[in-house]
C-alpha positions in Angstrom: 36.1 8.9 41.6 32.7 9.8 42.2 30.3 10.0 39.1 28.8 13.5 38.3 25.8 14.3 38.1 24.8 15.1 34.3 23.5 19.0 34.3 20.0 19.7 33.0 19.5 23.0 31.6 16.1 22.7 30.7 15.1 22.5 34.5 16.8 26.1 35.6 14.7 28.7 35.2 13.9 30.5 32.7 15.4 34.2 32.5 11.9 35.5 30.9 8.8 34.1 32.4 6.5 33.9 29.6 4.3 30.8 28.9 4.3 29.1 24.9 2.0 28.1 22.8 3.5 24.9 21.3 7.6 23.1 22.1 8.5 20.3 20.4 10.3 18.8 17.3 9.1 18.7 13.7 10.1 15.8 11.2 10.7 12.8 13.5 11.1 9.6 11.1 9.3 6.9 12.2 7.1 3.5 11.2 3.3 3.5 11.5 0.8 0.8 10.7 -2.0 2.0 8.6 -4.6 -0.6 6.9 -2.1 -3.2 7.2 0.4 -1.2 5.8 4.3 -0.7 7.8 4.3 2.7 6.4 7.7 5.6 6.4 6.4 8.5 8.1 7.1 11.4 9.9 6.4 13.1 12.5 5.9 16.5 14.5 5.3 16.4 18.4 5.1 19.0 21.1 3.2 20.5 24.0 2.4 23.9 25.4 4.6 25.2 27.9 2.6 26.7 30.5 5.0 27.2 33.4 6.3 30.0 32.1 9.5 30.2 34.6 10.7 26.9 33.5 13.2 27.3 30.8 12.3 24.4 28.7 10.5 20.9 28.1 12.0 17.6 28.1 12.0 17.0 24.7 13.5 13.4 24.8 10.3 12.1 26.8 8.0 13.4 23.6 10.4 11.0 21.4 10.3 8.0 23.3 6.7 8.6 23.9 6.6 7.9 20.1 7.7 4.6 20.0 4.1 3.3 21.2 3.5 3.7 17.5 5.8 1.4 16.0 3.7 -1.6 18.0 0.2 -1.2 16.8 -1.8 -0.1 14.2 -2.7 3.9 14.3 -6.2 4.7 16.4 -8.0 7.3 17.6 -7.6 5.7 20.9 -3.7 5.0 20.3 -3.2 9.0 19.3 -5.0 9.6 22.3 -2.7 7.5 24.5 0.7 9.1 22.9 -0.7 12.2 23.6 -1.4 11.3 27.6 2.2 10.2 27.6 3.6 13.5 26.5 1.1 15.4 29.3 2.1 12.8 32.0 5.9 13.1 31.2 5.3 16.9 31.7 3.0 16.8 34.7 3.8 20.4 35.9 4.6 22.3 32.7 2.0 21.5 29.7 -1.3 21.1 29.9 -1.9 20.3 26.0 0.0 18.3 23.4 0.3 17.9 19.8 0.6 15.3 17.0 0.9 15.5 13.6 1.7 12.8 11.1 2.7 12.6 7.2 3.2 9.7 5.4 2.0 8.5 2.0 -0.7 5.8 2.0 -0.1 3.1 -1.2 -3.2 1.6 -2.7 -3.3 -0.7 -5.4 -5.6 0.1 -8.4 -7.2 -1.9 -11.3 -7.1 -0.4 -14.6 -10.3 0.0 -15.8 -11.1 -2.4 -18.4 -7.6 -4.6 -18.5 -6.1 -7.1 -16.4 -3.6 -4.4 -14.9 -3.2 -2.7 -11.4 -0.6 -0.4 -10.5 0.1 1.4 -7.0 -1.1 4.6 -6.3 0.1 7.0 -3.4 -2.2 9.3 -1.5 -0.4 12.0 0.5 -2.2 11.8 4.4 -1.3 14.1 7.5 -3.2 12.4 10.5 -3.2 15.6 13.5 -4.5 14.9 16.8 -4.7 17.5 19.8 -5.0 17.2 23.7 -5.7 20.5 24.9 -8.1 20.7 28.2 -8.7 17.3 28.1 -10.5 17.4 25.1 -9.3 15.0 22.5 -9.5 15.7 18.3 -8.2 14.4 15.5 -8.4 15.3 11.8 -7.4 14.0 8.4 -5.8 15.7 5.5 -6.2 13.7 2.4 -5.1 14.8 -0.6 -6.8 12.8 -4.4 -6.4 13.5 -7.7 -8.4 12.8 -10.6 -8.7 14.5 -14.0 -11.5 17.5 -14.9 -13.1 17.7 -18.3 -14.5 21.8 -18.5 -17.9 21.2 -19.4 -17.6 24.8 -21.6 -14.8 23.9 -23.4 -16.9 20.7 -24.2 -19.9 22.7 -25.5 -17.6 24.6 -28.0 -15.8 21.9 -29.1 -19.0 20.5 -30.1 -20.1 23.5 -32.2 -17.1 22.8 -34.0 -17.6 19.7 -35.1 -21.2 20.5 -35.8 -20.2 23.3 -38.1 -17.2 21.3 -39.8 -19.8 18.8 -40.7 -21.6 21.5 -41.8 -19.3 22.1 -44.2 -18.0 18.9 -45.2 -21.6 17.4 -45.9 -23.5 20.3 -47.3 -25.5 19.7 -50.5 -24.2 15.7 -50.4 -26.4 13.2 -49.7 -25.3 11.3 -46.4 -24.5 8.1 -46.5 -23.8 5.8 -43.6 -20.4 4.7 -44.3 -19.6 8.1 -45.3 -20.8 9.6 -41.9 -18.8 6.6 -40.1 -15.7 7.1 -41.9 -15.9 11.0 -41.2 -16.5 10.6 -37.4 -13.3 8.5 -37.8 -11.1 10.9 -39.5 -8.7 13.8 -38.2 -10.9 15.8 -40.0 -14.1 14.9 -38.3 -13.1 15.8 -34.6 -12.1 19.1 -35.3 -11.8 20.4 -32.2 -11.5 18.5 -28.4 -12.1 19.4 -24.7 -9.3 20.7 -22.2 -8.9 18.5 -19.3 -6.4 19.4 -16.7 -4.8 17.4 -13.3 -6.8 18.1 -10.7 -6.8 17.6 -6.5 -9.3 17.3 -4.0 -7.6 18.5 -0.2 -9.6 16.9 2.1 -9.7 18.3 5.9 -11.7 15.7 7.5 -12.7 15.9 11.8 -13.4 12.1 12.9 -16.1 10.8 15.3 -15.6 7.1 16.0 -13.1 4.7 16.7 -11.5 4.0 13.2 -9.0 6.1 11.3 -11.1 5.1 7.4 -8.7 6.2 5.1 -9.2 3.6 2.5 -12.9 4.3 2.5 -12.7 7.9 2.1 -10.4 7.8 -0.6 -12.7 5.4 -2.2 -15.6 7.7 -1.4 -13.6 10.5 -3.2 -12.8 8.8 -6.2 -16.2 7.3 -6.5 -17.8 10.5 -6.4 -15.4 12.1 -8.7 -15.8 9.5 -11.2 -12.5 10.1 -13.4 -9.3 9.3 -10.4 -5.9 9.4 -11.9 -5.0 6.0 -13.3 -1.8 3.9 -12.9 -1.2 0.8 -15.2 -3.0 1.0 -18.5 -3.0 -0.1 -21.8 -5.0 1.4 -24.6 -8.6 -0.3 -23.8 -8.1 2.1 -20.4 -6.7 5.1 -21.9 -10.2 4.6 -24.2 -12.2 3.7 -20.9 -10.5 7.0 -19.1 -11.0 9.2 -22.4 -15.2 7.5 -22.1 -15.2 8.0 -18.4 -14.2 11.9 -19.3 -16.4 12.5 -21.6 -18.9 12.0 -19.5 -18.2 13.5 -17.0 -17.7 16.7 -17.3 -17.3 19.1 -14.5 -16.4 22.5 -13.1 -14.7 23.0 -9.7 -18.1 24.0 -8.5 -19.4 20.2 -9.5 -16.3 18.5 -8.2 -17.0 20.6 -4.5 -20.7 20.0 -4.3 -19.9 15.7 -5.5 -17.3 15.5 -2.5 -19.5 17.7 -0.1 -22.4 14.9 -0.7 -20.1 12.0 -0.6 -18.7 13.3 2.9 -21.9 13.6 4.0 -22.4 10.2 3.9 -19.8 8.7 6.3 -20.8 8.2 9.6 -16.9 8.6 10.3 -16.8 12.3 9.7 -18.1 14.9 12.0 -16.9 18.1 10.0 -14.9 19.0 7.2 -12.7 21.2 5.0 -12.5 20.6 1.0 -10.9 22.2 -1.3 -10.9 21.2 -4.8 -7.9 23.0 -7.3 -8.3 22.2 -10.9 -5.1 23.1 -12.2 -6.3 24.7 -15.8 -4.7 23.6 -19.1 -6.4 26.7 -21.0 -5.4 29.2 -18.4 -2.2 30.3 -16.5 -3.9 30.5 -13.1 -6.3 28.0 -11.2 -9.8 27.5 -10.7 -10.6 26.8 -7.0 -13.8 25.9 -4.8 -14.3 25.2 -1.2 -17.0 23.6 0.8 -17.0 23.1 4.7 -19.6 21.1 7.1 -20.4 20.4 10.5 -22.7 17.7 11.7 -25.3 18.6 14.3 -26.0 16.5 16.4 -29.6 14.7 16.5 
């Protein structure tokens, strides 16, 4: 008996020719190599389908087109090469393709003052696009540190100004009386409202490297108060220190990251958005910053 021939729908044509934007499959799990990581990830691949009488693409060639990324680590170059694949295994109907990654990048962090480290996972989408021959590809980053509101600081030091107020008028101060008073419930009246906070980070690359460790670094460095992991109570006293001062707004925590960006000859624009989630209200304070870099 003669084999058949296996029917393929996606080759008839299709009943309304109209061209599409994007065709392809969201949440594809997968393995990537980031910074010597074998990192769980997934995926979302497609391409535009610009023959508008064929009915569909051939979505199988987009998934075996991924498997170039279980072999090496993730590039610029090696997005660019997954995305030549999809065009080349749809010669005739696309003419740009799409990638986008998630995954969770793990970074081990020192406490900061004892012999502790702890892992600490940073949310990344990596999206690369093909369209006219022109090749990009952006980061999305997302960090969180704590905020101390610089206003709520201020009044909480009036507080304790006017508690001591009360508590030493008319008595001769004494040293050990001040210490023990600075040291007492009763001395710090009043504290500070920090909250949780994230920077989103929409970074455009130039260059040859995906630098995900040494943004995140950059990010936390300019921040000055990152979310900690491990600790013990010299760290929590380190973190409360570190707090203390370094007070900020959401305004501060935009313009810090906006400098810090700046800086790396990796980026060639950005999007940030920094949400401090507020402890003293029920909504959130919010600032955005965005910059291109002209060239010289």
């Amino acid at each position: 008996m003669n084999a058949l021939t296996l029917p393929d729908i996606a080759a008839q044509a299709s009943r309304q020719a109209l061209p599409l934007d994007w065709v392809g499959m969201c949440g594809i799990a997968l393995p990537i190599f980031i910074d010597g990581q074998r990192l769980s990830a997934s995926a979302d691949a497609g391409v535009s389908l610009d023959d508008g009488e064929a009915r569909g693409i051939h979505m199988s060639r987009l998934y075996l087109a991924l498997e170039m990324l279980e072999q090496q680590p993730l590039t610029p170059a090696l997005l660019r090469n997954v995305l030549q694949r999809f065009l080349d295994t749809h010669e005739g109907l696309s003419k740009n393709a799409f990638l986008r990654i998630h995954t969770d990048l793990l970074l081990k962090r020192p406490a900061l003052i004892s012999p502790l480290a702890g892992w600490k996972s940073y949310p990344v989408s990596i999206e690369a696009r093909l369209e006219n021959q022109m090749f990009h590809v952006e980061l999305k980053i997302d960090v969180t540190y704590s905020s101390t509101c610089p206003c709520s600081a201020a009044l909480a030091r009036q507080l304790i100004q006017q508690q001591f107020l009360q508590d030493f008028a008319n008595t001769p101060l004494q040293h050990e009386d001040v210490l023990a008073w600075l040291g007492s419930a009763n001395g710090i009246t009043a504290t500070p409202h920090s909250q949780r906070s994230t920077a989103q980070l929409n970074i455009q690359l130039q260059g040859v490297d995906l630098p995900l460790t040494d943004l995140i670094n950059a990010a936390e460095a300019a921040l000055g108060t990152a979310v900690q992991t491990a600790v013990k109570r010299a760290d929590e006293q380190a973190f409360a220190l570190a707090n203390g001062q370094n007070l900020m707004f959401c305004e501060d925590a935009a313009r810090r990251l906006n400098l810090a960006l700046k800086r790396s000859d990796a980026v060639k624009a950005f999007h940030l958005k920094v949400i401090h989630a507020e402890s003293l209200h029920a909504h959130d304070a919010v600032a955005e910053s965005r910059w291109t870099r002209h060239p010289a």
